[in-house]
C-alpha positions in Angstrom: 143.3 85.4 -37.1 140.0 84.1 -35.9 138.4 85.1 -33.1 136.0 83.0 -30.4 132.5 84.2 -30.0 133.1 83.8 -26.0 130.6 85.6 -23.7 132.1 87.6 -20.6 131.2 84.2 -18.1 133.1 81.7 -19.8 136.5 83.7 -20.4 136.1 84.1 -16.7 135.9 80.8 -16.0 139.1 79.4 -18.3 141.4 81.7 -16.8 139.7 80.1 -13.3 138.1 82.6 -11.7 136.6 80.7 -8.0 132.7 80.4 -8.8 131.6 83.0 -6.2 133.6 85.6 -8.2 132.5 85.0 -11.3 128.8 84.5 -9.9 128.8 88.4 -8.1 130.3 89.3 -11.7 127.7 87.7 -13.5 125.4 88.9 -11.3 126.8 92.7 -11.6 126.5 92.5 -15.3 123.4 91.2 -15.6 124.3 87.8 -17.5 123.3 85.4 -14.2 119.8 86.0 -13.0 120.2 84.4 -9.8 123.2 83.0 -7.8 123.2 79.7 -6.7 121.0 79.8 -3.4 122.3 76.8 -1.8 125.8 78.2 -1.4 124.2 81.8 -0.3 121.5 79.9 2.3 124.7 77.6 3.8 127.0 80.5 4.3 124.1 82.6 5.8 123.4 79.8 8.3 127.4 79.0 8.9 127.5 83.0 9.9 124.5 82.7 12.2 125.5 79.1 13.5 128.9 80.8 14.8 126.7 84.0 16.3 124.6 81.9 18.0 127.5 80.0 19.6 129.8 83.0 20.0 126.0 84.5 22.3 125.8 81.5 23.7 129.5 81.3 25.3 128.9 84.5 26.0 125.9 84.1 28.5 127.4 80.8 30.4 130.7 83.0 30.5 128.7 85.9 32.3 127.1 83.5 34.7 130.5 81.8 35.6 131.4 84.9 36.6 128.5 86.1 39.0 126.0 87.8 36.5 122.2 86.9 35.9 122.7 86.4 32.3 120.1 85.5 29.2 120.7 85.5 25.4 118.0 87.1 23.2 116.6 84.5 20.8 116.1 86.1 18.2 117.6 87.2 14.5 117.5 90.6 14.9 118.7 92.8 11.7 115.4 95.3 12.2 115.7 98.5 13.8 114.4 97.2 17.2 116.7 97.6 19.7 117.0 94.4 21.2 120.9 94.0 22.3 122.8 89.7 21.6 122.9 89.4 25.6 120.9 91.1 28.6 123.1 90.9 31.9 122.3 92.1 35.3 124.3 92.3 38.2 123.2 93.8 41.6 121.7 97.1 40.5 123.9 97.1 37.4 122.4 96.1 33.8 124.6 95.2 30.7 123.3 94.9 27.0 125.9 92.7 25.3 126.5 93.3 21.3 128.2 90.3 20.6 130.4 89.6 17.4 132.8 86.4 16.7 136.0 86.9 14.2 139.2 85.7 13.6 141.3 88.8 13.7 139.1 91.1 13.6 135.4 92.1 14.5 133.7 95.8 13.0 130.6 97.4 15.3 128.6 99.8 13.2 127.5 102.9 15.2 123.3 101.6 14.4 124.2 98.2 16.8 125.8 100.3 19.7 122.6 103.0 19.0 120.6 99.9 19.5 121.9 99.1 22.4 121.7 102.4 24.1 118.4 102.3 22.7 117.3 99.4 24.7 118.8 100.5 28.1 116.9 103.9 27.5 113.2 102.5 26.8 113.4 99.6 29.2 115.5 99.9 31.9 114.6 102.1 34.4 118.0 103.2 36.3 120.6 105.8 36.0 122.5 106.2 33.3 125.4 105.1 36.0 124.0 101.4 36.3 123.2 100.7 32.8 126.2 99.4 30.4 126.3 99.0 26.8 128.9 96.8 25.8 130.6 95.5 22.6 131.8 92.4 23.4 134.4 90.8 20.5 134.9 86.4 20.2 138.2 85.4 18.9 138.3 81.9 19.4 138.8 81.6 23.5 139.4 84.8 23.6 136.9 87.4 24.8 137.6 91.1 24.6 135.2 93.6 26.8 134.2 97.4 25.4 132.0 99.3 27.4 130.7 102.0 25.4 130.5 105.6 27.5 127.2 107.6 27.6 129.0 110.9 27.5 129.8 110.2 23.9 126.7 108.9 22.7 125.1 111.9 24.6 127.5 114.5 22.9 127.5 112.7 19.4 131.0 111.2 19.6 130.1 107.6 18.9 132.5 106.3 16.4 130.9 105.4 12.6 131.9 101.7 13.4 133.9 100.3 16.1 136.8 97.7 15.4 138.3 95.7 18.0 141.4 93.3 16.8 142.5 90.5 18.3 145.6 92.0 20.1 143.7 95.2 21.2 142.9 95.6 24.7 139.3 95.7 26.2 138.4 98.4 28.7 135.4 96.7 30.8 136.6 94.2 33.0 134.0 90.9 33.4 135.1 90.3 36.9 134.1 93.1 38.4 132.2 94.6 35.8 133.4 98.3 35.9 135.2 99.9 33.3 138.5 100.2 34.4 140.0 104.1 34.9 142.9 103.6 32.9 141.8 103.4 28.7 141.9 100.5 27.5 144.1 98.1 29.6 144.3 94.0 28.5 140.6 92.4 30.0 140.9 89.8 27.6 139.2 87.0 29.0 139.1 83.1 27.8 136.4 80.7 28.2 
């Protein structure tokens, strides 16, 4: 019986393999130096497209509802703790963390540190009237969690926060308090 001389990539790709897979294999291995950029660049820009509308919606959404609202312009992976959305209301002052999904939508603790981070250095106010605030798009379909400074001073913030589409927020837009009872449906749509 004779066998092919195949290499790893092109076994891959007659049992059909989609490219991206057999790319981050190749890539893995060591056989690919480089994937193909285009693809990587167009799906960067697709994710950051949607962010920037997701932040945007979010701001005119805040307005509608009463708040002073502005979105942050800026692509901010660094360590600076610079929140998606900066709200004010009366005495009250909200940093927005703002993610779009379409079942789901995964905080890590460093964005909600972030944001705590921000209320600390810059706003000047009681702990009472500042809000940090995880804010989750589904489509038109807003759901609200207001992140409590008791945990955060006590350790207890969660590795990353997840908030599915059917969950329930616990920060309600309209009159921008958390509500007392955890967790009750403030889903909003816009």
């Amino acid at each position: 019986m004779r066998t092919q001389n195949l290499s790893y990539d092109n076994s891959v790709q007659s049992i059909g393999f989609p490219q991206m897979i057999i790319d981050a294999i190749s890539l893995k291995r060591g056989s690919v130096k480089t994937m193909d950029k285009t693809r990587v660049k167009s799906d960067l820009q697709r994710l950051r497209k949607r962010g920037f509308y997701s932040e945007t919606a979010l701001a005119k959404l805040l307005e509608k509802h009463g708040y002073k609202a502005v979105r942050v312009p800026v692509s901010n992976p660094s360590r600076n703790p610079l929140p998606d959305v900066i709200a004010r209301r009366g005495q009250h002052v909200y940093a927005f963390e703002v993610k779009s999904a379409s079942y789901r939508a995964y905080f890590p603790r460093g964005q909600t540190e972030k944001l705590f981070g921000f209320l600390d250095q810059f706003i000047p106010l009681s702990s009472q009237y500042k809000h940090a605030v995880l804010a989750a798009h589904f489509g038109k379909r807003w759901i609200f969690r207001e992140m409590s400074w008791k945990d955060r001073e006590n350790g207890k913030l969660a590795e990353r926060e997840r908030i599915l589409k059917g969950d329930k927020g616990n920060f309600d837009l309209k009159t921008g308090c958390v509500t007392h009872r955890p967790l009750l449906n403030f889903a909003i749509s816009s």
